[in-house]
C-alpha positions as a Python dict, from the first residue, in 0.01 Angstrom:
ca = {
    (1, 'X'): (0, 0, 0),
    (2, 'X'): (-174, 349, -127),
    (3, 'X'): (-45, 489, 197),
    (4, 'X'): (312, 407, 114),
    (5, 'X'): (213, 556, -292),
    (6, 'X'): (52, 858, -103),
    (7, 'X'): (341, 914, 97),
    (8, 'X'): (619, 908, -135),
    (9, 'X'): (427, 1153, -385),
    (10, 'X'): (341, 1390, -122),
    (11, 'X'): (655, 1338, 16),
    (12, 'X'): (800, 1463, -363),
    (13, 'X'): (587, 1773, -378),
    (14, 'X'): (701, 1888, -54),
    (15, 'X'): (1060, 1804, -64),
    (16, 'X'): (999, 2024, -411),
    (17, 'X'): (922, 2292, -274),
    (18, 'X'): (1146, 2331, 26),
    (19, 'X'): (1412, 2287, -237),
    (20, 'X'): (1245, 2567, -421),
    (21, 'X'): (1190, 2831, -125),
    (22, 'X'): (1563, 2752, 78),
    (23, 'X'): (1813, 2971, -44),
    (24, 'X'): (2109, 2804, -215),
    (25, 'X'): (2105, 2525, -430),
    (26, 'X'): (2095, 2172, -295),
    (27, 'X'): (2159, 1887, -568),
    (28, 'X'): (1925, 1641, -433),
    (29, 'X'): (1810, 1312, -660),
    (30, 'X'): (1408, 1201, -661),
    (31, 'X'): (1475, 988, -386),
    (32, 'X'): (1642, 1247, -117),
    (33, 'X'): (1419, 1496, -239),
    (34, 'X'): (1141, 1263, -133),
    (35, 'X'): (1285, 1152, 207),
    (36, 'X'): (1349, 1512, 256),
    (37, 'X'): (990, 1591, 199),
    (38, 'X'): (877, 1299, 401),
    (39, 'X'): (1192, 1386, 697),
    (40, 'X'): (1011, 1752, 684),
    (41, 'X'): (690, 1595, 813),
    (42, 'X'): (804, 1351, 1051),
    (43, 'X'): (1019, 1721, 1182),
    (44, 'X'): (699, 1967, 1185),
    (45, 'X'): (454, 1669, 1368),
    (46, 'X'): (759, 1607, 1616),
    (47, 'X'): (771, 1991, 1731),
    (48, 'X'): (391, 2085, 1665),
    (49, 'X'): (321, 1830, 1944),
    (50, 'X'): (624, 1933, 2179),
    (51, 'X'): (433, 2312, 2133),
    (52, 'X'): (92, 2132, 2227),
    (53, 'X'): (-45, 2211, 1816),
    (54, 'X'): (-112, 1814, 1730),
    (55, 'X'): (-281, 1580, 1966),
    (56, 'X'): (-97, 1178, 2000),
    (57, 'X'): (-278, 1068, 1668),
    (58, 'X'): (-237, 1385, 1459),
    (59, 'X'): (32, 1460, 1167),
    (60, 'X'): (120, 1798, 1049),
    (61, 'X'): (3, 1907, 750),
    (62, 'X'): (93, 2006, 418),
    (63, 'X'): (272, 2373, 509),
    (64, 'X'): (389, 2235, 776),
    (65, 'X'): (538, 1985, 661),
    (66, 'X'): (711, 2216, 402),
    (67, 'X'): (848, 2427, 697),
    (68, 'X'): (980, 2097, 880),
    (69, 'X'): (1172, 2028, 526),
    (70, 'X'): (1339, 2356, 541),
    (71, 'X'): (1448, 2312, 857),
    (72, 'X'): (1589, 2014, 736),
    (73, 'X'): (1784, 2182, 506),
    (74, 'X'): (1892, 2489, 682),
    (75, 'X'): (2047, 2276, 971),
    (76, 'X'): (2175, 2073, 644),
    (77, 'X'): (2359, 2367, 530),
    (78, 'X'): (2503, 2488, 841),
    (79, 'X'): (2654, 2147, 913),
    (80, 'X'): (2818, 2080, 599),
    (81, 'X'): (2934, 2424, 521),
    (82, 'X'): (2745, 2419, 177),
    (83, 'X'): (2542, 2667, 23),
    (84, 'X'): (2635, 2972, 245),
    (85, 'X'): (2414, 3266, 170),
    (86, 'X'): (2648, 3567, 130),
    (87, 'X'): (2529, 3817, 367),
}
C-alpha cells in the first residue's frame, strides 16, 4: 500500500518537473502529470537496461526518471503537432 502512496507522489514530483524543463506548455491534470512521471520511469529503466546501466531487479532513478518523462513528452509533441518550438 505505501508503495502504491510512494509511487504516485514521486510519480507527481517528476512528472512536475519534466513539465517544467520541456519546452512548450503541456496542460496536463494531477493525474496525467502523475502517470507521466510514473510512464517516465517505467521509459528510463526500459532503455537503461537495453544499454546494460540497470541489472533485471533494478529501477532507474530519480533523474532518470525525469529524462524518461521528457522523452515522453517530446515524442508527445511531435505526434500530436502541439507545442512546436519555433526555431
Amino acid at each position: 500500500m505505501f508503495q502504491l502512496l510512494w509511487a504516485v507522489i514521486i510519480g507527481a514530483i517528476v512528472g512536475a518537473i519534466a513539465k517544467a524543463i520541456h519546452p512548450g506548455k503541456e496542460s496536463l491534470n494531477f493525474l496525467m502529470t502523475v502517470l507521466l512521471g510514473i510512464g517516465g520511469s517505467f521509459v528510463a529503466t526500459f532503455l537503461g537496461r537495453m544499454v546494460g546501466w540497470y541489472g533485471e531487479g533494478d529501477s532507474a532513478g530519480f533523474i532518470a526518471s525525469i529524462v524518461g518523462a521528457i522523452i515522453i513528452l517530446a515524442a508527445y509533441s511531435a505526434f500530436s503537432g502541439k507545442n512546436k518550438v519555433a526555431g
